[in-house]
NUDRENKOL-253243 format. One line per field, with one value per residue (C-alpha): z, y, x; residue in three letters; residue number from 1; chain. Coordinates in steps of 0.05 Angstrom, whole numbers. Each point is the difference from the previous one (the first is absolute). Layout:
Z: Z	...;
Y: Y	...;
X: X	...;
r: ALA	...;
k: NUM	...;
c: A	...;
END
This chain:
Z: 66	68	15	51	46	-10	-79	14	28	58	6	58	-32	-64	50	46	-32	17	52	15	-22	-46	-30	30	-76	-46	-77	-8	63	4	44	42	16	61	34	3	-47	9	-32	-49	-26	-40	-2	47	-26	-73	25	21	-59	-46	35	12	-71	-35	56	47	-43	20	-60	-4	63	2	45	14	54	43	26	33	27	76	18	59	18	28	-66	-45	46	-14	-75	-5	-14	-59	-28	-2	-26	-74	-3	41	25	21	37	28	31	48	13	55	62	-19	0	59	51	2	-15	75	46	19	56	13	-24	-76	7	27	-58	-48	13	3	-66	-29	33	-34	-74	5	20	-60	-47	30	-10	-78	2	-17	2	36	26	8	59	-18	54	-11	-36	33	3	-28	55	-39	-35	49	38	-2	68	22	63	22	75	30	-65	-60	-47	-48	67	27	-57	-13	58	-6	-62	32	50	-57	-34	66	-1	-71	8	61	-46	-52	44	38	-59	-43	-59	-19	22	-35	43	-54	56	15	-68	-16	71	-15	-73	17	48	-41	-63	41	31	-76	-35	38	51	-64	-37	26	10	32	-58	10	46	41	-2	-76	-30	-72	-41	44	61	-34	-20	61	15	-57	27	63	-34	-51	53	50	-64	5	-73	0	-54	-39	-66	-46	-7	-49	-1	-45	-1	-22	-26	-41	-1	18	33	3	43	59	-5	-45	-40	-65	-43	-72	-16	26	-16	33	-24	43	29	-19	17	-19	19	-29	35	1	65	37	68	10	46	38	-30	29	-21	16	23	46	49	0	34	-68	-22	30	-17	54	65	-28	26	61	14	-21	-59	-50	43	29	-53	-77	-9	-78	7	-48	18	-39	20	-17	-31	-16	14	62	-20	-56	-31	-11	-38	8	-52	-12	65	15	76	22	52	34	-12	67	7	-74	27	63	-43	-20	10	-67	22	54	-31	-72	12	-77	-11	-66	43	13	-63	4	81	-16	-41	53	51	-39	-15	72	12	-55	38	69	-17	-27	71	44	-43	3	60	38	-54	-4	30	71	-14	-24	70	38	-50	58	-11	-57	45	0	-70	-46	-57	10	31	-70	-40	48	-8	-81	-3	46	-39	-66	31	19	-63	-15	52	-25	-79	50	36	-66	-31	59	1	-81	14	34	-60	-15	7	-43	25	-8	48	-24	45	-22	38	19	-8;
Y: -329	-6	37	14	57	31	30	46	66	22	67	21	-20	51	57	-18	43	6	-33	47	74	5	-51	0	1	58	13	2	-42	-53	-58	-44	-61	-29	-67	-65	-69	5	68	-27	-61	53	-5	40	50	-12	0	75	22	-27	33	65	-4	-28	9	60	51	37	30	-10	-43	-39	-57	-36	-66	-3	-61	-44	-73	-18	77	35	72	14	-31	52	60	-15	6	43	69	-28	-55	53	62	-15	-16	60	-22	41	-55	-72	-57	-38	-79	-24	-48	-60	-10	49	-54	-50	-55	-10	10	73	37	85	-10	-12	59	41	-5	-2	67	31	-22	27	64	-4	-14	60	43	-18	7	78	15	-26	45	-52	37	-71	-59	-66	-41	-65	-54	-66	-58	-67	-67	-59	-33	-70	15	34	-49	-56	-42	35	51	67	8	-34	16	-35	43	33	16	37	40	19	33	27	32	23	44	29	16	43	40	14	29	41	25	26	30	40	13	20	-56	-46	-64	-61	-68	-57	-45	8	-11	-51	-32	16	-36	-59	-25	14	-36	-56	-12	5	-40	-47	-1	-6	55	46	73	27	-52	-70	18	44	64	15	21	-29	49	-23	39	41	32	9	37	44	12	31	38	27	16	38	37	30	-28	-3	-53	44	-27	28	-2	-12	16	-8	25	-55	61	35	-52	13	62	37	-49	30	29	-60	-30	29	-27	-20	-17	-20	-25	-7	-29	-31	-62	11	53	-3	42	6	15	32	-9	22	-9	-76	-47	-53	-65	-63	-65	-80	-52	13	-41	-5	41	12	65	55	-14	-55	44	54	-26	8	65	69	19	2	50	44	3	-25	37	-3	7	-3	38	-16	43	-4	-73	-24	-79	-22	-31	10	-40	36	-13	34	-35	-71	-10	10	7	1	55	20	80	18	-32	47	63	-3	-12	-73	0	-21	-20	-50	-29	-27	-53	23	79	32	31	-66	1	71	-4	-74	40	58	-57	-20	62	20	-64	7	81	-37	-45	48	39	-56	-11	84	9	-66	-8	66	58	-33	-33	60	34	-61	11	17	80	11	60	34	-9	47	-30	-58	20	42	-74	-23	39	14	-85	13	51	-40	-69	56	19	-81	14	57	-37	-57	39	50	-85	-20	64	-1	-62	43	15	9	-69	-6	-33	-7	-16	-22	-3	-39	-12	-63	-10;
X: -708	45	57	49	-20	66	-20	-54	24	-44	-32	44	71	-28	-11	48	53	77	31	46	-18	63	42	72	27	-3	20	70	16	52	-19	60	-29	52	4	25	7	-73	-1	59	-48	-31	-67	-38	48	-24	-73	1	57	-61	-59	37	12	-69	-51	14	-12	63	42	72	18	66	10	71	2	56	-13	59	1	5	4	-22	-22	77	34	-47	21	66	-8	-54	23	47	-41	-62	29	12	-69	-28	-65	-49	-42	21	-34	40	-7	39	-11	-1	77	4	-37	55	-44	-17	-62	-2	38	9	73	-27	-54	53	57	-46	-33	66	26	-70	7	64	-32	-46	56	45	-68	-11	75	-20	-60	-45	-78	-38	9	-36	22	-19	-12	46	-47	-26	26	-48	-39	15	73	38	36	-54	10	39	-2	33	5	-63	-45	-2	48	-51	-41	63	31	-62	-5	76	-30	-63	45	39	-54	-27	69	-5	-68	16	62	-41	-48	54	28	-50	6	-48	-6	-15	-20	26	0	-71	-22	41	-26	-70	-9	54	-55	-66	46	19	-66	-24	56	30	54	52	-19	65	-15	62	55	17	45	-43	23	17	-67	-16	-42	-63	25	49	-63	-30	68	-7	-77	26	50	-47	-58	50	22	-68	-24	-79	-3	-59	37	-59	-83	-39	-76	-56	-69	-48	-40	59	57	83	16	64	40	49	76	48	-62	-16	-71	26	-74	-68	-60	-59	-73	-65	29	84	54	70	55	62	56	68	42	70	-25	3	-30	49	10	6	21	16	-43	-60	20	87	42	46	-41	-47	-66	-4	4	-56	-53	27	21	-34	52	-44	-54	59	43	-36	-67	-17	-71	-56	-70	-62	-55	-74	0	-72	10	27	63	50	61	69	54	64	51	-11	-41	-74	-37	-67	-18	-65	-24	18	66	13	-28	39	61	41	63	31	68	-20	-64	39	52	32	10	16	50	37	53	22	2	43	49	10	12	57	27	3	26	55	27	-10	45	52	-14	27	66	0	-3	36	52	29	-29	2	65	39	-21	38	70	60	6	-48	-26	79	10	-39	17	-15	-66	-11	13	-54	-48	4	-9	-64	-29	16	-47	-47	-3	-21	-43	-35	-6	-36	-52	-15	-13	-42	-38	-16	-42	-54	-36	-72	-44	-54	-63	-71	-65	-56	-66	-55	-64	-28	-70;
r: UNK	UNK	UNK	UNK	UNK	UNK	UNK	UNK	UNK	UNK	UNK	UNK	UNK	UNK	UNK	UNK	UNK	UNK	UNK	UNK	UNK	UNK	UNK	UNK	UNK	UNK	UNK	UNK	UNK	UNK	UNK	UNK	UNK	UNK	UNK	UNK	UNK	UNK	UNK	UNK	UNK	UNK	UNK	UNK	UNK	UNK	UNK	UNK	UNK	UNK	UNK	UNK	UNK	UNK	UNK	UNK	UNK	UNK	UNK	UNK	UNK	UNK	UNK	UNK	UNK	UNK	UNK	UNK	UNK	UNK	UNK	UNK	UNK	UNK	UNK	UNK	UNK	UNK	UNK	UNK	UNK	UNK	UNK	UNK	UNK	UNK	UNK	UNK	UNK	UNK	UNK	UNK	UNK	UNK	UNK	UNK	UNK	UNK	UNK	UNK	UNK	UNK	UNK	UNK	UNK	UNK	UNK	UNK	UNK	UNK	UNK	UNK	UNK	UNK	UNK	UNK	UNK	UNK	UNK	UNK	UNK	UNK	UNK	UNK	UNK	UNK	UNK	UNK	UNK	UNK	UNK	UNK	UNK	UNK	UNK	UNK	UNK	UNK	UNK	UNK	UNK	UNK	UNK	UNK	UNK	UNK	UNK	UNK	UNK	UNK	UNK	UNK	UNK	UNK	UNK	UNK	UNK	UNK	UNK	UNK	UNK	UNK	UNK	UNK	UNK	UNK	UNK	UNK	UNK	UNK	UNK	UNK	UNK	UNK	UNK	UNK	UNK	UNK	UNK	UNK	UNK	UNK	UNK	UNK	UNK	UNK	UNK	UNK	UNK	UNK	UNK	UNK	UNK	UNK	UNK	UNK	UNK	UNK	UNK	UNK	UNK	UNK	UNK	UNK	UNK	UNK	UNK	UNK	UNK	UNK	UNK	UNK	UNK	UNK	UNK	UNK	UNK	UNK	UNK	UNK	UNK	UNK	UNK	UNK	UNK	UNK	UNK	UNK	UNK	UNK	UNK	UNK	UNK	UNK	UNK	UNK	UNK	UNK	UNK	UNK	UNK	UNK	UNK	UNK	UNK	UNK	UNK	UNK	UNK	UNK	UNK	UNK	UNK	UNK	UNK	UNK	UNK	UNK	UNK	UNK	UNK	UNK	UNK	UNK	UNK	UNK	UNK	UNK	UNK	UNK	UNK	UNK	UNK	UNK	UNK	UNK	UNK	UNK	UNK	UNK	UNK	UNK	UNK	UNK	UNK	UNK	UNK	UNK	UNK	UNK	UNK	UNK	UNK	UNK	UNK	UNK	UNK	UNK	UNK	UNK	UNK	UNK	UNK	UNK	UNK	UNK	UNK	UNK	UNK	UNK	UNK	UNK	UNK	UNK	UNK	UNK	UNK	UNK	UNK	UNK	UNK	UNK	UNK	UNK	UNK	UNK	UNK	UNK	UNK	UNK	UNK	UNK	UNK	UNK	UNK	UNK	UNK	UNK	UNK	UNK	UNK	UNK	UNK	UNK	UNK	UNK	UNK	UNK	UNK	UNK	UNK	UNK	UNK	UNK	UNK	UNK	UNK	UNK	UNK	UNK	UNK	UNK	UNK	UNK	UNK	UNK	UNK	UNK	UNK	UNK	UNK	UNK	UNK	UNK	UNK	UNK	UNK	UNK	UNK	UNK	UNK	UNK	UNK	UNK	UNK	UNK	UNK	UNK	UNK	UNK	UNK	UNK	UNK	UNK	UNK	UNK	UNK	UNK	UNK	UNK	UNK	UNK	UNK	UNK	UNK	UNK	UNK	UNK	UNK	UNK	UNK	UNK	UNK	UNK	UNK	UNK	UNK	UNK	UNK	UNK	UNK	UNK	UNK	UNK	UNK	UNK	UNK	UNK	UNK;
k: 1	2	3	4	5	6	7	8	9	10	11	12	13	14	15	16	17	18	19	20	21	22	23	24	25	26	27	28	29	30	31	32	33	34	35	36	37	38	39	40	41	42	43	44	45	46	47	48	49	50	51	52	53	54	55	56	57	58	59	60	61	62	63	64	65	66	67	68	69	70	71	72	73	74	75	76	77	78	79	80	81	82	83	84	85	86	87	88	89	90	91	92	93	94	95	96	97	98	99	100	101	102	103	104	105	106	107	108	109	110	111	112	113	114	115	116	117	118	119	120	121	122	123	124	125	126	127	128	129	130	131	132	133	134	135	136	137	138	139	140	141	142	143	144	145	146	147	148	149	150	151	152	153	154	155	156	157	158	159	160	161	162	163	164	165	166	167	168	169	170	171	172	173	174	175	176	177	178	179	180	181	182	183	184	185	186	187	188	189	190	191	192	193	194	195	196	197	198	199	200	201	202	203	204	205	206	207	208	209	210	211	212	213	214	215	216	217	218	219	220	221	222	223	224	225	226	227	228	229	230	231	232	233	234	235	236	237	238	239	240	241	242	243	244	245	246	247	248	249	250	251	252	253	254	255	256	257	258	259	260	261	262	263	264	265	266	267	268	269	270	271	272	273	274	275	276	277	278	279	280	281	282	283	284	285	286	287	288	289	290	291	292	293	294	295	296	297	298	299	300	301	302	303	304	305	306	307	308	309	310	311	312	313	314	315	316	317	318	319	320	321	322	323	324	325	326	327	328	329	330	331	332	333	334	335	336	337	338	339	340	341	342	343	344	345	346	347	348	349	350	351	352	353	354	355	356	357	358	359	360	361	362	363	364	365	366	367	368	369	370	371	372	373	374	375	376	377	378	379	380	381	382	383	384	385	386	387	388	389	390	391	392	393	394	395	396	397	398	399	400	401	402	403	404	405	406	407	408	409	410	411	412	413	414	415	416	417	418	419	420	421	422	423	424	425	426	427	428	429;
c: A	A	A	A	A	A	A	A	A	A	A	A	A	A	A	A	A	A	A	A	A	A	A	A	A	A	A	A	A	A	A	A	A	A	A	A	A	A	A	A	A	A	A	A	A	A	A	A	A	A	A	A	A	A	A	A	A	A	A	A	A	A	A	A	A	A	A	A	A	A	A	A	A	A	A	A	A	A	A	A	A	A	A	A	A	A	A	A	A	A	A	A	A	A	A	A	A	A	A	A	A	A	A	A	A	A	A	A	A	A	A	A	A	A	A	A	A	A	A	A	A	A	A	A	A	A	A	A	A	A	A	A	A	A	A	A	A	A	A	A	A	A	A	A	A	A	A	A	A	A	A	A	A	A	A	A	A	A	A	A	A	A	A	A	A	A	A	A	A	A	A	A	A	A	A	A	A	A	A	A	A	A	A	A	A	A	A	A	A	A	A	A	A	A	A	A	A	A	A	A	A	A	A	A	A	A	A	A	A	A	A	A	A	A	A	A	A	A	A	A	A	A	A	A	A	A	A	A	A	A	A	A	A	A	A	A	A	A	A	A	A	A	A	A	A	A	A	A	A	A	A	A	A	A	A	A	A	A	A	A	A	A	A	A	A	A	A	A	A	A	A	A	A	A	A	A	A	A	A	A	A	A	A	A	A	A	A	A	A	A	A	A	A	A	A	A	A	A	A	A	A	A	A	A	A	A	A	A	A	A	A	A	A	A	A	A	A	A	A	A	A	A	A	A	A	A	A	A	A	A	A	A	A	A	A	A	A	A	A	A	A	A	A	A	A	A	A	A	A	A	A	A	A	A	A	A	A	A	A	A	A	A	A	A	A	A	A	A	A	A	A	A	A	A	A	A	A	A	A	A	A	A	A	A	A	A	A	A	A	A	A	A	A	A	A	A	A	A	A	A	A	A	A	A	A	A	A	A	A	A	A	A	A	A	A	A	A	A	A	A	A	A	A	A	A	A	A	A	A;
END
């Protein structure tokens, strides 16, 4: 049977290990997730809310977006400290740039205010005590939607920006490094799969939005792919091995066996899971959902490892079926370990990850009318600072919507319950 390339998990990615030798986020932490209408779309936000949430593995991590429309680096120092402090994160990821170049071809001038107001950011986030920080590089603009025709200085205009971005992208990494944050290139990866896509799909199949710089969930997941990766997350979401020779074994840390079976040519293996893979959905080949761009950029192999290991088979190929689907793979390909989540299209994860998406999408929403609506507003009231009590009213309606707040996550987070699953190998004769 033929397959893409991309399902079977290579040797190397198994033993590869961590990309980083700790994850940046630890139980307990509260993650900030900072940046612009990009960021305030939602969705690359949602994307690592739900695998902080289902697939990290992390216990009790909180996430709030702060995301706000035609923003730049200097606009978010300016509101930082009060916009960030009810919530008290410990980490943040920052997503600015793409606002900051002025939508013109790049000169020192850009580089130079935009480092400043950066320096700025960080500043503001150590006066908050926030633990880390991801400096994320500004995004790309589509080589076919941005400006079609159209040119920017003596370039055509995608050609140029892209560029602008480029440079940003260089400060923000020398920032981090001086710094001590991590870094996390969303330009390069968006850059990197919009032209193996397009080469792929067409010249209208949109990677960066149809208006070339506001990502639909094709490269807003790409975005959340950098994020997640600079976060240090190693992606091992859980293994499962069985020995042709004694069936199921004891599978590793969120994975618990409900029941097996094993005989000559069949082994099943019930399964009870917490730790989920990453779902993806839409149409192969649209821009409108995320399954489209995976075959073009490494998320799966970085970031969604559910692996299944069959060791000692006797024939030299075997069918699996993991929910309602069934795949044929060769006795190597199974001993060196398939990668579940990337070789079946349809997961019995899909439902429960759909109704976390929806959640998160449901307190995300709530975040941007928290956060833009009042608790930024009431900073800019004439004298609110001089006047305690009016301060005190302030605050007491803050901590009342954080209490809606809280009743939101504690709903998202309840959808993270055990999956139950079963595998079934048969051999092929």
């Amino acid at each position: 049977m033929a397959r893409p390339a991309v399902i079977v998990l290579f040797m190397g990615l198994v033993l590869s290990g961590p990309l980083h030798a700790a994850p940046l986020v630890s139980a307990g932490d509260r993650v900030a997730i900072v940046g612009d209408s990009i960021t305030e779309q939602k969705l690359y936000s949602r994307y690592v809310e739900c695998y902080l949430l289902a697939c990290a593995g992390i216990p009790d991590v909180h996430v709030m977006q702060f995301g706000w429309g035609g923003e730049t680096a200097g606009g978010f120092a300016n509101r930082a400290v009060n916009d960030l402090r009810p919530f008290g994160p410990t980490v943040v990821t920052l997503c600015y740039g793409m606002n900051d170049g002025g939508y013109q071809p790049w000169k020192p001038e850009i580089g130079a205010a935009y480092e400043k107001n950066m320096r700025t950011v960080l500043t503001r986030l150590g006066d908050l005590g926030v633990r880390r920080v991801v400096i994320g590089s500004p995004g790309a603009v589509d080589t076919h939607f941005f400006r079609p025709g159209q040119a920017m200085g003596d370039r055509p205009a995608h050609e140029a920006y892209n560029d602008t971005l480029a440079h940003l992208r260089d400060i923000d990494r020398a920032l981090a490094a001086d710094a001590n944050h991590a870094f996390a290139d969303v330009h390069g990866t968006m850059s990197d799969a919009m032209g193996k896509a397009q080469a792929a799909l067409g010249t209208r199949y949109d990677v960066c939005g149809g208006d070339g710089f506001h990502p639909g969930p094709n490269g807003q997941l790409l975005m959340a792919e950098a994020f997640l990766t600079a976060l240090g997350l190693d992606g091992a979401i859980g293994t499962v091995t069985i020995d042709w020779k004694s069936g199921a074994e004891p599978p590793t840390a969120g994975h618990a066996i409900v029941s097996k079976s094993h005989t000559a040519d069949i082994s099943t293996v019930e399964l009870a899971s917490t730790r989920w893979p990453f779902c993806f959905e839409g149409d192969p080949r649209a821009s409108g959902g995320t399954r489209s761009i995976v075959p073009f950029t490494p998320f799966n192999e970085r970031l969604n490892r559910f692996v299944l290991v069959v060791r000692n088979l006797d024939a030299a190929r075997a069918a699996v079926t993991w929910g309602s689907e069934t795949r044929e793979f060769s006795r190597d390909e199974l001993a060196a370990g398939v990668n579940l989540a990337a070789a079946f299209p349809s997961t019995p994860f899909d439902q429960p990850f759909a109704a976390l998406q929806a959640a998160v999408a449901q307190k995300q929403g709530f975040e941007t009318t928290l956060i833009k609506q009042v608790v930024t507003n009431f900073r800019l009231v004439p004298g609110i600072e001089a006047d305690a009590e009016a301060r005190r009213a302030a605050d007491v309606l803050i901590d009342r919507l954080l209490t809606r707040w809280r009743d939101l996550d504690a709903a998202a987070r309840a959808r993270v319950v055990p999956v139950s699953h079963t595998i079934t190998v048969k051999s092929v004769p």
